[in-house]
Backbone of each chain as ProteinMPNN parsed JSONL, in Angstrom:
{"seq_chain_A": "XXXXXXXXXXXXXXXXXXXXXXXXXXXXXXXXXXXXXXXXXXXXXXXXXXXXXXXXXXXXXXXXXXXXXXXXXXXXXXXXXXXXXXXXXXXXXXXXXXXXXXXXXXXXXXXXXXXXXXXXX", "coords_chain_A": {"N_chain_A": [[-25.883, -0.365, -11.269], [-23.259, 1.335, -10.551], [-19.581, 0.426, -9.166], [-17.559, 1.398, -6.927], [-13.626, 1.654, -8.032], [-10.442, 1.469, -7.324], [-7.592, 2.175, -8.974], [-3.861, 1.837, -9.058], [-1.115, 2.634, -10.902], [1.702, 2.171, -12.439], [4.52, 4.335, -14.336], [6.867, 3.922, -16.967], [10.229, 4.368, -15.996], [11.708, 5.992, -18.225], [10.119, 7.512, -19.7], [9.518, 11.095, -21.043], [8.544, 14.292, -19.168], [6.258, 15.208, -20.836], [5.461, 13.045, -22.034], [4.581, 11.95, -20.077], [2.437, 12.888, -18.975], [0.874, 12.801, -21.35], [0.59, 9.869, -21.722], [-1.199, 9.611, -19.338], [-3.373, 10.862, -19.577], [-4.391, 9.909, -21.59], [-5.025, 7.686, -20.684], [-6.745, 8.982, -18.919], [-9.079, 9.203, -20.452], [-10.057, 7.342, -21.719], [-11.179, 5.756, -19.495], [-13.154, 8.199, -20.012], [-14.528, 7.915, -21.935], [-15.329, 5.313, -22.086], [-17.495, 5.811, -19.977], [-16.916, 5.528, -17.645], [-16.856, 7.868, -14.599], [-14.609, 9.861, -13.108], [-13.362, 9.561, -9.965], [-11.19, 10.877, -8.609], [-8.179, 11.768, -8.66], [-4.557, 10.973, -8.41], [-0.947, 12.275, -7.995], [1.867, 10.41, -7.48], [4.248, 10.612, -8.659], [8.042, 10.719, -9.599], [9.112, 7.565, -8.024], [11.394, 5.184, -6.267], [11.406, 1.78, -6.901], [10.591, -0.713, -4.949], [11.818, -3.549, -6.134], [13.858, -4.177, -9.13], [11.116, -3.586, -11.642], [10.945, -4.942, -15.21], [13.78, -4.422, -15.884], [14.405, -1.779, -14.573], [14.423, 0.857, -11.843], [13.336, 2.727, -10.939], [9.994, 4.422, -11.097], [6.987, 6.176, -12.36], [4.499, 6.947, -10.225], [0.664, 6.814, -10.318], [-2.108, 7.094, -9.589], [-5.271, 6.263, -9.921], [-9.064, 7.039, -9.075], [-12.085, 5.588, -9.46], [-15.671, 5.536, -10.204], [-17.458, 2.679, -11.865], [-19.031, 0.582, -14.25], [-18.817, -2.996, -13.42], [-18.111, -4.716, -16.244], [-16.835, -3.255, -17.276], [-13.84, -3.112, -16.182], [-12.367, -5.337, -17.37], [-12.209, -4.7, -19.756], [-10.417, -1.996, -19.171], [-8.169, -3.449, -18.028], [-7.13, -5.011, -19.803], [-6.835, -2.523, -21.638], [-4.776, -1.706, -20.805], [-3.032, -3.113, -20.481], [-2.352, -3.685, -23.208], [-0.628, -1.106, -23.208], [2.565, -0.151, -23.634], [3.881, 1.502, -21.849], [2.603, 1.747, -19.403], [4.326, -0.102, -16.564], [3.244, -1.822, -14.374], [-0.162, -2.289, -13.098], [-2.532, -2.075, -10.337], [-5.812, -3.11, -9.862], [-8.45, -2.192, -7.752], [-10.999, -3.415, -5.829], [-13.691, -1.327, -4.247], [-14.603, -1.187, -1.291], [-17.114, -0.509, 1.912], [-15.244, 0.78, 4.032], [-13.085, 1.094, 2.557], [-13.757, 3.577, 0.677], [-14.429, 5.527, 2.532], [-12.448, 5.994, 3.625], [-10.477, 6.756, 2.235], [-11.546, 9.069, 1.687], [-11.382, 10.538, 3.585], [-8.727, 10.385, 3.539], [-8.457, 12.174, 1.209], [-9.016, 14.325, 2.264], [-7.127, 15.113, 3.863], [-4.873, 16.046, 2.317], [-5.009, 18.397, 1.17], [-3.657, 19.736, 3.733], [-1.385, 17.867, 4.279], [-0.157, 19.294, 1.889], [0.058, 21.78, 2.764], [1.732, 21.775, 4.853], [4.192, 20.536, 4.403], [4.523, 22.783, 2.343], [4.777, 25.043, 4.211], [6.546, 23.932, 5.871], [8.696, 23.96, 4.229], [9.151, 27.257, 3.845]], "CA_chain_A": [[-25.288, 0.247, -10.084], [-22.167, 0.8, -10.613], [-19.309, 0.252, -7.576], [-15.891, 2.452, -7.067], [-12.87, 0.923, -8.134], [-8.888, 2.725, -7.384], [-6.622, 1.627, -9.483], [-2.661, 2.382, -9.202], [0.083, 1.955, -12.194], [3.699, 2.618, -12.397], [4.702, 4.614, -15.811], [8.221, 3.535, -17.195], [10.591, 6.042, -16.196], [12.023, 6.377, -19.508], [9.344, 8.481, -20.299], [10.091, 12.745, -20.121], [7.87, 14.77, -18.529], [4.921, 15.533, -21.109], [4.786, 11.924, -22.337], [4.239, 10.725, -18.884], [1.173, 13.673, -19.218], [0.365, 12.367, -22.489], [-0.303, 8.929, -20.989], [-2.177, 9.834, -17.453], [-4.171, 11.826, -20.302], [-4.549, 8.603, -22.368], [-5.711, 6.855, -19.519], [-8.194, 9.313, -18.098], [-10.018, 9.801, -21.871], [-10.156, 6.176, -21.7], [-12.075, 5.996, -18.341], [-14.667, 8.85, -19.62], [-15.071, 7.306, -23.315], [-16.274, 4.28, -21.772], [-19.035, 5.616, -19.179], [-16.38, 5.425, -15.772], [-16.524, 8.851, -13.98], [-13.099, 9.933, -12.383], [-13.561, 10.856, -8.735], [-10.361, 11.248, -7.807], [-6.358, 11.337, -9.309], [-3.565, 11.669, -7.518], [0.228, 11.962, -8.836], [2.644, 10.572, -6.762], [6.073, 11.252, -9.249], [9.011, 9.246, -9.546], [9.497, 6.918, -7.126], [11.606, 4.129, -5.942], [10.89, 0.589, -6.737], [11.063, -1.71, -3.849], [12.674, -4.091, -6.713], [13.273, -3.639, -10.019], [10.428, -4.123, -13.087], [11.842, -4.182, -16.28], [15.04, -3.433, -15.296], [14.172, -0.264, -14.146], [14.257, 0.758, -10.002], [11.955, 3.731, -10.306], [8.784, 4.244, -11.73], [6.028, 7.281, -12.275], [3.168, 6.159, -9.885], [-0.45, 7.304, -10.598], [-3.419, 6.507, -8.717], [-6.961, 6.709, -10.418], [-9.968, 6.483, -8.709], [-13.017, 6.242, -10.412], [-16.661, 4.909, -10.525], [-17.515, 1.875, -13.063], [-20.109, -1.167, -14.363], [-18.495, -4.271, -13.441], [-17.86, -5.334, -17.11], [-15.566, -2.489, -17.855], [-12.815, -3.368, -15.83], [-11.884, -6.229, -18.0], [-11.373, -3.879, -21.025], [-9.786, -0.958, -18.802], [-7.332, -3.77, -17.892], [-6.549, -5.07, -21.427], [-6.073, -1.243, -23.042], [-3.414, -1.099, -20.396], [-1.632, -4.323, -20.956], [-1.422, -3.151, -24.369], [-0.092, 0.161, -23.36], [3.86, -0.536, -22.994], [4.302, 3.081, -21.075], [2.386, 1.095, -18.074], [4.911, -1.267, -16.523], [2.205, -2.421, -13.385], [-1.11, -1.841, -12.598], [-3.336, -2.951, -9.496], [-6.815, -2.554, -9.784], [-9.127, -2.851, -6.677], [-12.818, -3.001, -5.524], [-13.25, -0.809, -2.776], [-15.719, -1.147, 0.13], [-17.459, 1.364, 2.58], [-14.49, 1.189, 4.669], [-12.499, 1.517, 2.263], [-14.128, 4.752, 0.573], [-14.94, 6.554, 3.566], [-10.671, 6.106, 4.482], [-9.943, 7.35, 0.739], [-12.088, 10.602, 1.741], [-11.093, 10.96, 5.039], [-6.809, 10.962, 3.095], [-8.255, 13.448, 0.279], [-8.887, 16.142, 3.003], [-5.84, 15.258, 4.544], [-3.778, 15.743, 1.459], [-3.919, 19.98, 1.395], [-2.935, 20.256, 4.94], [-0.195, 17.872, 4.149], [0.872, 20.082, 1.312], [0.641, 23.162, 2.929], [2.528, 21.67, 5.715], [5.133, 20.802, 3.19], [4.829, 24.824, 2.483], [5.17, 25.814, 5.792], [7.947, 23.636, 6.041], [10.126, 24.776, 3.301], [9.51, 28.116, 3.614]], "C_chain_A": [[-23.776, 0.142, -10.283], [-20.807, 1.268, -9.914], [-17.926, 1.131, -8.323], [-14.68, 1.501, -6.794], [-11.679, 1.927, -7.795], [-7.901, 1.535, -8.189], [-5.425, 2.552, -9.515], [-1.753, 1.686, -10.188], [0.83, 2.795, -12.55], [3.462, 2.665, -14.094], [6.384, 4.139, -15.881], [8.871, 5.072, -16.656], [11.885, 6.855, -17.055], [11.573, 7.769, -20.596], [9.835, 10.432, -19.738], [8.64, 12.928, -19.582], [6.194, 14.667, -19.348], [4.275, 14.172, -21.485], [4.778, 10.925, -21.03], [2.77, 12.033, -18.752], [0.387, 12.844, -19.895], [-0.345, 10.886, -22.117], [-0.757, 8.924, -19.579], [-3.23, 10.097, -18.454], [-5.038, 10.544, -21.231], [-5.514, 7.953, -21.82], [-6.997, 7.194, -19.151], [-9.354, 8.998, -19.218], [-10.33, 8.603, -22.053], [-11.301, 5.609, -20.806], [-13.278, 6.898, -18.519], [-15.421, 8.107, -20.854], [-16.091, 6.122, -22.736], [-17.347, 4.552, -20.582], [-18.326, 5.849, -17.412], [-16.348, 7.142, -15.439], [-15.569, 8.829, -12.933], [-13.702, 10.786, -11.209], [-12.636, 11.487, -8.023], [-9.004, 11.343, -8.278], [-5.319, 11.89, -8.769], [-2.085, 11.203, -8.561], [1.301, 11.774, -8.503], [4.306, 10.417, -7.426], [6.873, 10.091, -9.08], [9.179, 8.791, -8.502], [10.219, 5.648, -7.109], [10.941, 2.902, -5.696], [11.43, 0.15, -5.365], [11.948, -2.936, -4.618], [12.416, -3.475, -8.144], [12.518, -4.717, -10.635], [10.947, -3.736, -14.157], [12.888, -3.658, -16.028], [15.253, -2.507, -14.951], [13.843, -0.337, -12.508], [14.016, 1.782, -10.214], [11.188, 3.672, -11.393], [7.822, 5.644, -11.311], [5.009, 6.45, -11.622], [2.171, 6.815, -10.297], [-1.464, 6.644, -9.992], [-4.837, 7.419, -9.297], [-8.272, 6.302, -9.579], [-11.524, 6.894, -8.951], [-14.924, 4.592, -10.092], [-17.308, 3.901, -12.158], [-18.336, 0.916, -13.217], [-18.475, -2.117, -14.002], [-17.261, -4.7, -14.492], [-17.017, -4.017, -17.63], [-14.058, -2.503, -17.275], [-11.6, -4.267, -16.514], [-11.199, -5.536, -19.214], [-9.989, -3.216, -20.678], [-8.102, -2.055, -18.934], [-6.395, -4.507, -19.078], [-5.989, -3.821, -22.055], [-4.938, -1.247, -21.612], [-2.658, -2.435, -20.098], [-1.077, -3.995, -22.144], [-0.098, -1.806, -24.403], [1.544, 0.041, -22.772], [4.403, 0.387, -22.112], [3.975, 2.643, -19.432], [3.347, 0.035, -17.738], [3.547, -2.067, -15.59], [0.678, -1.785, -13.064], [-1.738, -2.697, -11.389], [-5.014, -2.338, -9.364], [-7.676, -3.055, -8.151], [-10.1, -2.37, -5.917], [-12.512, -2.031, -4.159], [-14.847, -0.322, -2.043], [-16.21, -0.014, 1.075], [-16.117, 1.87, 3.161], [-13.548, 1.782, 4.037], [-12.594, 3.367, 1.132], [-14.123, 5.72, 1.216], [-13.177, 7.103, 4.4], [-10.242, 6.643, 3.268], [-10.7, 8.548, 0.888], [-11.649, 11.365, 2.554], [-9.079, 11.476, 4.049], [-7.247, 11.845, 2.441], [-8.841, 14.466, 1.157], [-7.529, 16.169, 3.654], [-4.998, 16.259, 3.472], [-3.587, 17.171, 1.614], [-3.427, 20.496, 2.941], [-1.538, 19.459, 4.893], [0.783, 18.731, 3.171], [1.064, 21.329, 1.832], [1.435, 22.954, 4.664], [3.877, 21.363, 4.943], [5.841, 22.322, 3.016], [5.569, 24.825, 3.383], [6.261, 25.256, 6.067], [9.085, 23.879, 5.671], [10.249, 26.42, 3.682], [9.866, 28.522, 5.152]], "O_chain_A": [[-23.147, -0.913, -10.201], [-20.663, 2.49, -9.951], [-17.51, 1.377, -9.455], [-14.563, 0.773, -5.809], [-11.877, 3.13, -7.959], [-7.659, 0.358, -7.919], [-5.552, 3.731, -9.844], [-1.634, 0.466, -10.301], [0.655, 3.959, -12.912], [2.854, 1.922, -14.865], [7.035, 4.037, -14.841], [8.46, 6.229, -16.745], [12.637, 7.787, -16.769], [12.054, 8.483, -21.476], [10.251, 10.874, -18.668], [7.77, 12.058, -19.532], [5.189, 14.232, -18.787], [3.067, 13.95, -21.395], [4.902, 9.704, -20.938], [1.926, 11.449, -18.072], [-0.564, 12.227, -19.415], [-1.562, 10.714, -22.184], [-0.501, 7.982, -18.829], [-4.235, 9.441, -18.181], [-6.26, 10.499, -21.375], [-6.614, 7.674, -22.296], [-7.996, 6.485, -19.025], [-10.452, 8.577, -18.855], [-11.255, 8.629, -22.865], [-12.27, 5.05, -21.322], [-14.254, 6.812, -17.774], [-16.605, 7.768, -20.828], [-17.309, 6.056, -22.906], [-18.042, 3.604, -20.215], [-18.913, 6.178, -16.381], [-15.641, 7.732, -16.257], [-15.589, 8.017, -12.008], [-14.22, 11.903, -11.183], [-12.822, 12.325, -7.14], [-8.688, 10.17, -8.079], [-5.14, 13.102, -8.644], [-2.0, 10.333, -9.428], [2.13, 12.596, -8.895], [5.311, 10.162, -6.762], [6.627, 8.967, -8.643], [9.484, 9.652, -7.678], [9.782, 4.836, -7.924], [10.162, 2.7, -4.764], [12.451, 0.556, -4.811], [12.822, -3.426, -3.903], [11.502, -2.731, -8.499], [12.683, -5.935, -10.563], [11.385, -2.601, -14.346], [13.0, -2.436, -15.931], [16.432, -2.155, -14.934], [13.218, -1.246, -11.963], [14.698, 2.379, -9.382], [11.466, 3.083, -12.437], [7.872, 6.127, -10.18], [4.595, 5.424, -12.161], [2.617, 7.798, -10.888], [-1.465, 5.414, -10.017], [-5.237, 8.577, -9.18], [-8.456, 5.091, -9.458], [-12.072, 7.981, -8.764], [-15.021, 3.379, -9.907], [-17.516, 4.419, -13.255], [-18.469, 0.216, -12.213], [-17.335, -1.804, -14.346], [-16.091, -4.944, -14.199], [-16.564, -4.185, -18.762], [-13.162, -1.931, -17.896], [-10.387, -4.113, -16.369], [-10.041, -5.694, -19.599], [-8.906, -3.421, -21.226], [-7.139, -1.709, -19.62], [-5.166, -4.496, -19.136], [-5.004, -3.822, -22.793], [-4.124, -0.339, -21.786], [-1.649, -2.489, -19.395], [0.129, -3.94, -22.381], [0.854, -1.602, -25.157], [1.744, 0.136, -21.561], [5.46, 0.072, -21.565], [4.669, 2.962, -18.467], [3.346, -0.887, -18.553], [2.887, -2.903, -16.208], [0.642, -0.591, -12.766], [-1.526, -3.91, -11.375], [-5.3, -1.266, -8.83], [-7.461, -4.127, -7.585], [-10.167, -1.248, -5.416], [-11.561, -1.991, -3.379], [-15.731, 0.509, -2.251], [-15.809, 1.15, 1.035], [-15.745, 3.028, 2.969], [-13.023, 2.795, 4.5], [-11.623, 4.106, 0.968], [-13.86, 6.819, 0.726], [-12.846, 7.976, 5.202], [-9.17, 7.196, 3.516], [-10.439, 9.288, -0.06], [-11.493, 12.581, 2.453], [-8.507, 12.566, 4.036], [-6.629, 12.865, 2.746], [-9.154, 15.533, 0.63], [-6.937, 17.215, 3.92], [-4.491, 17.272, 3.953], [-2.503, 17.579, 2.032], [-2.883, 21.582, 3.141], [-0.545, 20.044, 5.325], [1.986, 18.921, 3.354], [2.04, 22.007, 1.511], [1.611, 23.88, 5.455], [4.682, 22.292, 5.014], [6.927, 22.824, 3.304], [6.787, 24.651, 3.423], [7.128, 25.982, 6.552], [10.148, 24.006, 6.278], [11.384, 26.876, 3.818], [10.382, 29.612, 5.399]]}, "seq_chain_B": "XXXXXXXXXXXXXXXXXXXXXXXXXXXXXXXXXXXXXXXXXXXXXXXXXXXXXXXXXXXXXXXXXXXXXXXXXXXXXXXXXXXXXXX", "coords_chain_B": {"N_chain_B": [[27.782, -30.301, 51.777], [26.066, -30.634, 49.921], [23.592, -29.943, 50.404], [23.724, -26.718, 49.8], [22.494, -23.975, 48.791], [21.467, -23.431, 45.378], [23.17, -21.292, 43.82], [22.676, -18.483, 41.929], [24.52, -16.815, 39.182], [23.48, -14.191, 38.588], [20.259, -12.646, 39.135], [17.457, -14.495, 38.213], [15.698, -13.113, 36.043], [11.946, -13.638, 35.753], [10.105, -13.779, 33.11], [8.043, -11.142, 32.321], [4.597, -11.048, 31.56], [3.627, -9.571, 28.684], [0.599, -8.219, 27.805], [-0.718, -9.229, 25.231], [-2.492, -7.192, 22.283], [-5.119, -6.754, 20.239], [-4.166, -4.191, 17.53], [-5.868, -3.294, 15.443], [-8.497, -3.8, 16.667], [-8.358, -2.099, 19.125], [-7.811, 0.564, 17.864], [-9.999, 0.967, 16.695], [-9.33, 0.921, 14.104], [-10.776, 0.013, 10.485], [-9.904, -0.724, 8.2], [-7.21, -1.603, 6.139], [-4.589, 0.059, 4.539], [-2.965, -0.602, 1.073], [-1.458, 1.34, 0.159], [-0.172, 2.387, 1.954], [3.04, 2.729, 2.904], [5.028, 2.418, 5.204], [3.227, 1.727, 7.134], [2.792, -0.443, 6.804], [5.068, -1.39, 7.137], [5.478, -2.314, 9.654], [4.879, -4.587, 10.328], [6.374, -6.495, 8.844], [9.151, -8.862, 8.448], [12.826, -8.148, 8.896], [13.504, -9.452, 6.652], [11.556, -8.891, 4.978], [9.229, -10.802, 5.081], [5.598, -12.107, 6.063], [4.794, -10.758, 10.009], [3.856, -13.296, 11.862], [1.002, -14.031, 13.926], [0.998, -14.357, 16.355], [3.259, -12.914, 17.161], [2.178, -10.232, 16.215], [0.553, -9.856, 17.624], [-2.12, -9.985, 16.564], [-5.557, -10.185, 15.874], [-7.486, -12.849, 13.931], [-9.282, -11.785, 11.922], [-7.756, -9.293, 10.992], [-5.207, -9.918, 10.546], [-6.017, -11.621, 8.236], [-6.557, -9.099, 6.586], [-4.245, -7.843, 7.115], [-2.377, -9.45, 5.588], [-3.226, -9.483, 2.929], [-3.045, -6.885, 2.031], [0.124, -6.524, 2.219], [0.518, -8.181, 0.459], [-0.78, -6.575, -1.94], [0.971, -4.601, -1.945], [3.082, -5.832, -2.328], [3.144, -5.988, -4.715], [2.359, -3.968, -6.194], [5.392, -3.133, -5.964], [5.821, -1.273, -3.651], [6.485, -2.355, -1.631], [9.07, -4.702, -0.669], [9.365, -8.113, -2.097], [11.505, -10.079, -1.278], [13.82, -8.848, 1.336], [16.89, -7.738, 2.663], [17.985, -6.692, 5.543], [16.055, -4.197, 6.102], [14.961, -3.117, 7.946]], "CA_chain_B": [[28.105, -29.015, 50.752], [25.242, -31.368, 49.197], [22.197, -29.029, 50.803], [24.093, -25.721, 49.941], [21.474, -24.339, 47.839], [21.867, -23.745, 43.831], [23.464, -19.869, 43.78], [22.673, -17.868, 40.383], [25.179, -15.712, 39.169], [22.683, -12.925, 38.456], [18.912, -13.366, 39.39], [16.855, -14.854, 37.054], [14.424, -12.204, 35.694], [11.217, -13.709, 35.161], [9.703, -12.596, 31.843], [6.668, -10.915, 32.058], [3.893, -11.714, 30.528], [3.006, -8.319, 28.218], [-0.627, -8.975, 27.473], [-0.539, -8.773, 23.554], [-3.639, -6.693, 22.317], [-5.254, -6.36, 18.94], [-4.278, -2.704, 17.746], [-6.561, -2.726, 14.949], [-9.305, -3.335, 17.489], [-8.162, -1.357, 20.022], [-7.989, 1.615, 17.629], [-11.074, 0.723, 15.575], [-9.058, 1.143, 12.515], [-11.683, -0.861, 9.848], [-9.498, -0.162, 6.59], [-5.721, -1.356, 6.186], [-4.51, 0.388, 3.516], [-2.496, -1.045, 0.616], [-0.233, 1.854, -0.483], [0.997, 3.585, 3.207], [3.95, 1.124, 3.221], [5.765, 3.165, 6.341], [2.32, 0.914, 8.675], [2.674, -1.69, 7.124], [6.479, -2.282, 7.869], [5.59, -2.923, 11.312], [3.843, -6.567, 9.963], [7.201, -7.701, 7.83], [10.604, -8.725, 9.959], [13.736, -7.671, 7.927], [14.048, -10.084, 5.532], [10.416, -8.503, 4.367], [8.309, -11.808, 5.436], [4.776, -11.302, 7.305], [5.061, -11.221, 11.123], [2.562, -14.446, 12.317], [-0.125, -13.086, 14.328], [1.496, -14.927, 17.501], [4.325, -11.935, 17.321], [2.217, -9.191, 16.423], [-0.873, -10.36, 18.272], [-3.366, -9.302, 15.706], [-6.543, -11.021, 15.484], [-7.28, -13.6, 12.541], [-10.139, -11.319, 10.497], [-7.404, -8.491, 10.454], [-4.311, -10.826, 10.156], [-5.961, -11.916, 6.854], [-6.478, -8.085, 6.048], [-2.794, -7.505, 6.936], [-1.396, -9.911, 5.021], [-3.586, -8.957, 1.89], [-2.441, -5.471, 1.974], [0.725, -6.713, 2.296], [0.772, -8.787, -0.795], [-1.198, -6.046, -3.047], [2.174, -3.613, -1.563], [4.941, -6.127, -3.075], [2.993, -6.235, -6.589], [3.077, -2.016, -6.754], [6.942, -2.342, -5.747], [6.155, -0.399, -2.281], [7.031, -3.254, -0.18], [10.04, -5.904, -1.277], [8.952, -9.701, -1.847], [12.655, -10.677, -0.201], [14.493, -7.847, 1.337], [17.942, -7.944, 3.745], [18.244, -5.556, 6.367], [14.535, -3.79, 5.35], [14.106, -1.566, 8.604]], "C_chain_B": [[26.499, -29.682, 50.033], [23.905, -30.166, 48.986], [22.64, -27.148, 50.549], [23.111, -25.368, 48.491], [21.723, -23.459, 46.649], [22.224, -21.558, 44.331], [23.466, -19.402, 41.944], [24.008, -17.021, 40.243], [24.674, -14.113, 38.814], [21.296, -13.395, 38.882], [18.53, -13.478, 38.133], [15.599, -14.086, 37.447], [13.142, -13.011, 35.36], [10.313, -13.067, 34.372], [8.32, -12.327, 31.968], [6.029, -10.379, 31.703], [3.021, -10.319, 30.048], [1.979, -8.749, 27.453], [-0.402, -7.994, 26.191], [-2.248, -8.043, 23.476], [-3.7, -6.748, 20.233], [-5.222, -5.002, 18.002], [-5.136, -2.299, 16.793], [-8.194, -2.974, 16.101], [-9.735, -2.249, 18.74], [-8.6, 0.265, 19.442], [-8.849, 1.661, 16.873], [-10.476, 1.244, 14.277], [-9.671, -0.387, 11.551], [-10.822, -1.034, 8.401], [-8.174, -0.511, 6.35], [-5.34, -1.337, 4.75], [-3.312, -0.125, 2.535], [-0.717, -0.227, 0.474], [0.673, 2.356, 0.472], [1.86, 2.439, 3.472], [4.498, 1.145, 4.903], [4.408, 1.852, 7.889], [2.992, -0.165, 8.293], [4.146, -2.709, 7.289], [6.509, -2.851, 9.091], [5.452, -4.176, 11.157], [5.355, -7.396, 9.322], [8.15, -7.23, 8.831], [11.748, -8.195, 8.136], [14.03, -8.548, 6.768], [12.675, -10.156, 4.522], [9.323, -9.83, 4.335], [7.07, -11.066, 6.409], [5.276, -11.869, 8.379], [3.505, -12.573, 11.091], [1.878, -13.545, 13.5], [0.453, -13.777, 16.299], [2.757, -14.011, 18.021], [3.611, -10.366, 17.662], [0.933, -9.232, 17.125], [-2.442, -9.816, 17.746], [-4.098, -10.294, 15.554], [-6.804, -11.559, 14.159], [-7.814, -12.817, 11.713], [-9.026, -10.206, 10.24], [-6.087, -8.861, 10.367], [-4.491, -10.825, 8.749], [-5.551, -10.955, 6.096], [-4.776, -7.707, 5.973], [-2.117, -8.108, 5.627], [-2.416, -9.855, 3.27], [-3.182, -8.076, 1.474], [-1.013, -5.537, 1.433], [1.684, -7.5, 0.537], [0.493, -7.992, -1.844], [0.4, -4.947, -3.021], [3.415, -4.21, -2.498], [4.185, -6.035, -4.343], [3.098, -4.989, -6.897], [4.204, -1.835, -6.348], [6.723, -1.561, -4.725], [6.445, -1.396, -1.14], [7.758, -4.332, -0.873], [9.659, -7.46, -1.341], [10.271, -10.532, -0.792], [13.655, -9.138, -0.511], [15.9, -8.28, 2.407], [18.055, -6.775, 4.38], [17.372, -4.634, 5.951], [14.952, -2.801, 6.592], [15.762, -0.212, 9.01]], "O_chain_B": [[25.808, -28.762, 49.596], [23.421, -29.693, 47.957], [21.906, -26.321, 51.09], [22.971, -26.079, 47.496], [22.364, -22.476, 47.02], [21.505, -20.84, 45.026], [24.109, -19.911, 41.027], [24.512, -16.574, 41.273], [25.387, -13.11, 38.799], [21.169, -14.614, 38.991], [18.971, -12.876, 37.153], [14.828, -14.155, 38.405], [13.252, -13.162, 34.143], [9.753, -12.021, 34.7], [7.472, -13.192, 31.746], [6.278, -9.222, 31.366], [2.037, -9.922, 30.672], [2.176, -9.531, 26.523], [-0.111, -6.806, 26.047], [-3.087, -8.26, 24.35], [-2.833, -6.766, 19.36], [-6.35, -4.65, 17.66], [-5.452, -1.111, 16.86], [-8.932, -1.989, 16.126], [-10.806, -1.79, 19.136], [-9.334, 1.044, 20.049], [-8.659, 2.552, 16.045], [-11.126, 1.933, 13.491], [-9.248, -1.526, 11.749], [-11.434, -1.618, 7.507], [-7.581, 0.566, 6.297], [-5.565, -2.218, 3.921], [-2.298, -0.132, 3.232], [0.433, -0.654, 0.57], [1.836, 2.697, 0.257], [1.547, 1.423, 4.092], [4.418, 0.187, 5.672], [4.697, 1.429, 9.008], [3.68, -0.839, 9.059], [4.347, -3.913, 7.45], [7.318, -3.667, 9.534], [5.989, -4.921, 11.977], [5.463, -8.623, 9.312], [8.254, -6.25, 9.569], [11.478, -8.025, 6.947], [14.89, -8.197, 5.96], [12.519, -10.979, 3.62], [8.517, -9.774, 3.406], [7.179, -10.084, 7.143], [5.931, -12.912, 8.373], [2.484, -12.564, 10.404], [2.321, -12.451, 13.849], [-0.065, -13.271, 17.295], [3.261, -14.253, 19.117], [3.914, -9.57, 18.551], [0.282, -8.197, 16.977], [-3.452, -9.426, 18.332], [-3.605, -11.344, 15.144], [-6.429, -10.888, 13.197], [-7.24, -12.766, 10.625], [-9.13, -9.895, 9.053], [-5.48, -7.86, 9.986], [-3.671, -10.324, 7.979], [-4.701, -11.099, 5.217], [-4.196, -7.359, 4.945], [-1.472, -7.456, 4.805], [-1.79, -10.49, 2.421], [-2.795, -8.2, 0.313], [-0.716, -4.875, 0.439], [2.748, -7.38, -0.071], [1.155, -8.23, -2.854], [0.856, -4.584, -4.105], [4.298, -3.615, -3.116], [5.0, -6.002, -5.264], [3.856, -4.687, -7.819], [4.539, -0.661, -6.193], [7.674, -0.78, -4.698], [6.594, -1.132, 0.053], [7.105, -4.95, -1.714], [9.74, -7.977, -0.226], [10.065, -11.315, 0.136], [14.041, -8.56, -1.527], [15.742, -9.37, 2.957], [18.239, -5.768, 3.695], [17.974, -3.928, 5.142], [15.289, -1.664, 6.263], [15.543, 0.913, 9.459]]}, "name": "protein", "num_of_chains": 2, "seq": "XXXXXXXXXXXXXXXXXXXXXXXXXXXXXXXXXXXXXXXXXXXXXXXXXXXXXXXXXXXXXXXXXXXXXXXXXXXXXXXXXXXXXXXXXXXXXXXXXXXXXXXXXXXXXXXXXXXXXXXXXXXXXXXXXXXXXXXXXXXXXXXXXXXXXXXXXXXXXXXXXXXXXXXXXXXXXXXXXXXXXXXXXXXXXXXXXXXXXXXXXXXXXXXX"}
């Protein structure tokens, strides 16, 4: 049986544009190789640290959220200690409540962008 | 003059007593989420500490949840471990 995990992790933001692709891309192929199905990825862009990591005060966020055994988390979180492009990651189990509030934001999300729209234009 | 009796220079307001409530019970919110930092500023005072549950009158099972949230927020950098002048 295996339970839904979200994990979020800040890319350096050293990186240009395609090699902050190149590793999201890294990441996901990583997640299907081993058996996790991706239910969800969001890309929330450079953003401001609250302090800095690595001497750096912004960071590419990324938020994965994906179905997994147990015993793959331990790896997932090793290939991305190795991966120096990740400065932080937080991985974390997530419960009914917390599923059913991660479904309830991904319908939100195109009325916030096309309020966005509607706003600019 | 002894019995002339004590004169304020303004009245004394007595403070009263705003019955604190639990707002995650109130609003059955079951879920406090890690990454929306914008809630969970209400919980830290400006120098980015949690509020104690005696300020924001939140019950202990979602106290704990607060201040979990709270802690997973400063390790993704969306909420400051020590901040000055935060709000």
């Amino acid at each position: 049986m295996n339970t839904r995990y979200e994990t979020v992790f800040i890319l350096t933001p050293v990186l240009s544009d395609d090699q902050v692709k190149e590793a999201v891309t890294a990441v996901h192929d990583f997640l299907k190789k081993n058996g996790a199905n991706v239910k969800h990825s969001e890309d929330w862009g450079l953003k401001k640290l609250a302090y800095p990591i690595q001497k750096k005060s912004t960071g590419f966020y990324q938020l994965v959220e994906y179905e997994a055994q147990g015993d793959f988390i331990a790896k997932f979180e090793l290939e991305m200690k190795r991966d120096e492009r990740i400065m932080r990651f937080l991985t974390v189990k997530m419960n009914k409540h917390h599923i059913d509030f991660a479904e309830k934001r991904r319908d939100q999300i195109p009325q916030r962008e096309n309020q966005a729209a509607r706003a600019k234009s | 003059m002894a019995d002339s009796e004590i004169r304020y220079l303004q009245p004394i307001n007595i403070e009263v007593k705003k019955e604190k409530y639990c707002r995650f019970k109130k609003m059955g919110i079951e879920y406090i989420d890690y990454k929306d930092y914008k809630f969970l500023l209400k919980f830290i005072n400006e120098q980015g500490k949690i509020l104690p549950r005696r300020v924001t009158g939140t019950s202990n099972k979602f106290q704990k949840r607060v201040s979990v949230a709270v802690k997973r927020g400063r390790h993704i950098a969306v909420l400051p471990y020590v901040a000055d002048m935060l709000k």
